[in-house]
C-alpha positions, 0 to 999 in steps of 0.5 A, spaced: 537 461 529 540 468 527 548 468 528 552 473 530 555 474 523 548 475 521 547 480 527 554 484 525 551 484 517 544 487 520 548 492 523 552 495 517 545 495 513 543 497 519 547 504 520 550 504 513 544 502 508 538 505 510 534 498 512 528 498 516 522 494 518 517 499 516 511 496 518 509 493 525 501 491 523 496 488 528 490 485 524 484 485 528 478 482 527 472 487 528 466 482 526 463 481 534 463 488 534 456 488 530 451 492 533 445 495 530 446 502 534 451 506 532 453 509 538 454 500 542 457 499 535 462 504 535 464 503 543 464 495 541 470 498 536 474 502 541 474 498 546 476 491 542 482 496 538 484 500 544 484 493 548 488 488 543 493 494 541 494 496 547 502 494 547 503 494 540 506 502 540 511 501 547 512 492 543 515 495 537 520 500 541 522 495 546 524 491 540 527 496 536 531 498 542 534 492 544 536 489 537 538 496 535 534 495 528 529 501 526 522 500 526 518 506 522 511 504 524 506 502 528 500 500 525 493 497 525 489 494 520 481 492 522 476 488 518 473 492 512 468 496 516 463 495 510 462 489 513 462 491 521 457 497 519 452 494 515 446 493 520 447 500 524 449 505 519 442 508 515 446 513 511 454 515 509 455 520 516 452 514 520 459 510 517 463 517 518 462 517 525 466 510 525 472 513 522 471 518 527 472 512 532 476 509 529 482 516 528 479 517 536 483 510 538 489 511 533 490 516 537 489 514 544 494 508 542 499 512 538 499 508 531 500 512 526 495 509 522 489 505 521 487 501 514 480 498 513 475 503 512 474 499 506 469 495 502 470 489 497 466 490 492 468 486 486 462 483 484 458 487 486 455 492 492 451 491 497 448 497 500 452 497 505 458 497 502 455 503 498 454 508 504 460 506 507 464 508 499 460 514 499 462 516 506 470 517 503 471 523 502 468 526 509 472 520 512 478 522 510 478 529 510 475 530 519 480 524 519 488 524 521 490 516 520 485 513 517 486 509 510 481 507 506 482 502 500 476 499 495 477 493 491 473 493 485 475 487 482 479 480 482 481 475 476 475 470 479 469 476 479 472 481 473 471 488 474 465 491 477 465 497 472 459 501 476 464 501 482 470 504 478 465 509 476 464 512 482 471 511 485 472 516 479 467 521 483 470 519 490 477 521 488 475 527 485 470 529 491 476 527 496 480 531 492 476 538 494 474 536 501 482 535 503 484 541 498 488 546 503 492 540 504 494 539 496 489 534 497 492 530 501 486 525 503 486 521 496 494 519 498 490 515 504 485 512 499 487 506 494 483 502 488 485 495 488 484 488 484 486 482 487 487 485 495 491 481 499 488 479 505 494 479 509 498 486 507 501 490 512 502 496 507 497 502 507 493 505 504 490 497 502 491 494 508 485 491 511 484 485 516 481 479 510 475 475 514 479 469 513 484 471 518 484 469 526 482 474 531 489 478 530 495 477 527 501 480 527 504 481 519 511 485 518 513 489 513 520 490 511 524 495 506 530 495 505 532 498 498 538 502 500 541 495 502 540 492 494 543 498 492 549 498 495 550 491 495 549 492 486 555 497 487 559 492 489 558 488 483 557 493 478 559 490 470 557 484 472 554 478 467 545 477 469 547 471 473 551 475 478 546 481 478 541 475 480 545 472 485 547 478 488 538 481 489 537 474 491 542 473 497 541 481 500 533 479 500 534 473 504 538 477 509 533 483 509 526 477 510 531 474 515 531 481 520 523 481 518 522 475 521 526 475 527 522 483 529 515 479 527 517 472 532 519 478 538 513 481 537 509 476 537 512 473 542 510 478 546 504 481 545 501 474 545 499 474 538 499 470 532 505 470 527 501 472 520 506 473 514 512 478 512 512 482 507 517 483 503 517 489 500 522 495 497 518 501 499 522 506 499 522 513 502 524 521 500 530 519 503 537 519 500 539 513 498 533 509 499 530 508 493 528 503 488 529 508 481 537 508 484 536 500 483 534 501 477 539 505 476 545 500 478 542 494 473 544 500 468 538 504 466 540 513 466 533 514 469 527 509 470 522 510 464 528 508 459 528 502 454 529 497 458 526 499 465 520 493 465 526 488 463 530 491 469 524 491 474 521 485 473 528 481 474 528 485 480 521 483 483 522 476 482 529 475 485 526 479 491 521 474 491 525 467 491 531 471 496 524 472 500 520 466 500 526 461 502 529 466 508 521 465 511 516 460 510 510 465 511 512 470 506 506 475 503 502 480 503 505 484 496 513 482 496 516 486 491 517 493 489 514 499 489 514 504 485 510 510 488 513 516 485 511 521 491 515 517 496 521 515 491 526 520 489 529 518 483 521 516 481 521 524 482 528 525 478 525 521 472 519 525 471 522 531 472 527 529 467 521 526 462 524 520 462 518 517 466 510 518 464 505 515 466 504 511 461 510 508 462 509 507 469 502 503 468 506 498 463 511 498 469 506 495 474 505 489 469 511 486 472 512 489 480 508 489 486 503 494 486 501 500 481 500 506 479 501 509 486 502 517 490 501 519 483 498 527 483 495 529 476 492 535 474 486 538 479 481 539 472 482 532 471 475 528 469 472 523 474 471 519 467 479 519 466 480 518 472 474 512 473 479 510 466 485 510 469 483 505 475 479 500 470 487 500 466 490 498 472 484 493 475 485 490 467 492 488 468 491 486 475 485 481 473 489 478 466 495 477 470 493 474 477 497 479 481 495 486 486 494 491 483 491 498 485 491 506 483 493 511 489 492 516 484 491 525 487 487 530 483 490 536 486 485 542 485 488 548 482 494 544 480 496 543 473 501 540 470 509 541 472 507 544 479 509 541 485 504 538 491 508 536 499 505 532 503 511 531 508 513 526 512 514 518 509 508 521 503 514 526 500 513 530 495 510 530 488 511 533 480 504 533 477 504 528 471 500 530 465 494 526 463 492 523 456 486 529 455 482 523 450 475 521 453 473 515 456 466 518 458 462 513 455 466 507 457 466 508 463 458 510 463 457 502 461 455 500 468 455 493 469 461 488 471 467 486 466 467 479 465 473 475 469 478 472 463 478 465 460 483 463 464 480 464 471 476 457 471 481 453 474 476 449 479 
């Protein structure tokens, strides 16, 4: 039960400490929607998405009004549609006209947006999922709120090296078809190892086939509220600092279940997880670099930082996992630079590169995430970046994944806005070496040793 002490400490983080749930998301499971015309297929999907979702946007103001606890997003995650696509669509702009629909019921319903344009691809691809990959970058640039994720390898499958390689391609023709927009279309596009089925977070979010026919998953935020609660206790030994992160992530889940138990209360629909994120926004006060900050770093880059990060990571995983028994998705950190105020400090300061960043994902949730890169960047180098990033995914039995924008015309030092919860974003320089014969191999890395466990 929630007592009306917590309900007063939910207050204060609440008016004072930027806490939020970020995300309410239905999961919706497109697989009866199959059809083997296009046009049935793609009425099959809206009817079954406007239908189902028809109260999720009004649900999350009724509890966001009546508990006085901010609920940024309304969103949907559906069935990876290369598996729902296969049988009806020939060629990428049959799959196009699907993201058309799925944009024209985002709209219709006043989510904000719709993960799922999606293939899993980890060991290999279906034709299927390569008309639905290829469909990306036209996708993303006639749409407004459609995210696509691609998940190109897995600790039990190794890395599908002929999928990186054309993601690398992808990307880069995202980037030119979106580039009056700062290239805006790859900031809805995410490369992933390991995806989870329940994640409630955009870009990757996709509704797994191992999920009920809808589910609703809570994402909550809150690093505002571990910032200032780090204040308190400043000069304190590892111990306390632990605690301290510990204690406040408990508080935080808590806020998350009661929104998620209301919402699925009412819209009849299963409880699936909540995600217990520190995503942060543009806004001030509300980023995870300044946390790093408070544990005692000058900028996140220092020496130090992945020590720092890590620490932080794991006690918002135990502060979580014992406030609710149905924690998942991601739960962790994040480190987007675009979104983070202080990740942009850093770089603009030198202290954060990408380097660094990409060792910094070794210990938190997701990757090199909102990245924008220099325009002239090869797809190559790009490819060799996304295989970097899906190594330490596989290796480490973690999520990993690569949200990464090549702006065209842009160059190291310029800037990119893309407004909104996305922010802004410093260009950061490349490493110039080449990879192309690497990534050329074709084939699949084999999974590791330790993969073997049945």
């Amino acid at each position: 039960m929630i007592n009306i002490s917590e309900v007063i400490e939910t207050n204060k983080m609440i008016e004072q400490e930027n806490l939020d749930v970020r995300t309410i998301t239905m999961g919706i499971n497109l697989l009866d929607c199959a059809d083997s015309d296009l046009k049935k297929l793609c009425q099959n999907i809206y009817n079954k998405i406007t239908g189902l979702a028809k109260d999720l946007v009004k649900t999350g103001e009724e509890i966001s009004k009546e508990y006085g606890i901010p609920i940024v997003n309304k969103r949907i995650s559906i069935t990876p549609i290369a598996l729902v696509g296969g049988t009806a669509c020939k060629t990428p702009d049959d799959y196009v006209e699907i993201a058309r629909t799925l944009d024209r019921a985002a709209a219709e319903l006043g989510v904000n947006f719709i993960g799922g344009y999606s293939a899993i691809v980890s060991k290999g691809m279906s034709r299927s999922d390569e008309l639905l990959i290829r469909s990306i970058p036209k996708a993303m640039a006639c749409t407004e709120r459609i995210c696509s994720s691609v998940n190109v390898g897995s600790t039990k499958t190794g890395i599908n090296m002929d999928a990186v390689r054309l993601m690398g391609d992808i990307i880069k023709e995202t980037a030119e078809l979106t580039k009056d927009c700062d290239s805006l279309g790859c900031a809805k596009l995410v490369v992933l190892c390991n995806a989870p089925d329940d994640n409630p977070f955009m870009a990757g979010a996709f509704h797994g086939v191992s999920e009920a026919d809808a589910i609703i998953n809570v994402g909550v935020s809150g690093p505002g509220v571990v910032k200032y609660a780090l204040e308190q206790i400043r000069g304190k030994s590892f111990e306390v600092l632990c605690e301290t992160i510990k204690r406040t992530a408990f508080k935080i889940t808590r806020v998350g279940q009661l929104v998620a138990q209301e919402a699925s209360r009412r819209l009849g629909v299963p409880f699936g997880i909540i995600d217990l994120s520190l995503a942060p926004t543009p806004a001030v006060g509300d980023s995870v670099a300044e946390i790093l900050q408070e544990i005692g770093l000058e900028h996140p880059g220092a020496p130090g930082t992945t020590a720092a990060l890590a620490l932080l990571n794991d006690q918002v995983k135990k502060g979580g996992v014992m406030a609710s028994s149905y924690v998942g998705g991601l739960s962790g950190a994040f480190i987007p630079v675009s979104e983070d105020q202080g990740m942009i400090d850093a770089v603009e300061a030198g202290a954060l590169t990408i380097e660094k960043l990409e060792a910094m994902t070794c210990v938190c949730s997701v990757g090199l995430d909102m990245i924008a890169i220099p325009g002239d960047t090869s797809a190559a180098t790009i490819a060799g970046i996304i295989a970097d990033e899906s190594a330490i995914g596989m290796v480490n039995q973690k999520t990993t994944a690569v949200r990464i924008i090549p702006a065209v015309g842009k160059v190291a030092g310029d800037k990119v806005e893309f407004g909104g919860l996305l922010g802004y974003a410093p260009v950061m320089p490349v490493n110039r070496f080449c990879c192309e014969a690497f990534v050329n191999r074709g084939g699949r890395i084999p999974a590791p040793i330790h993969s073997f466990k049945n």
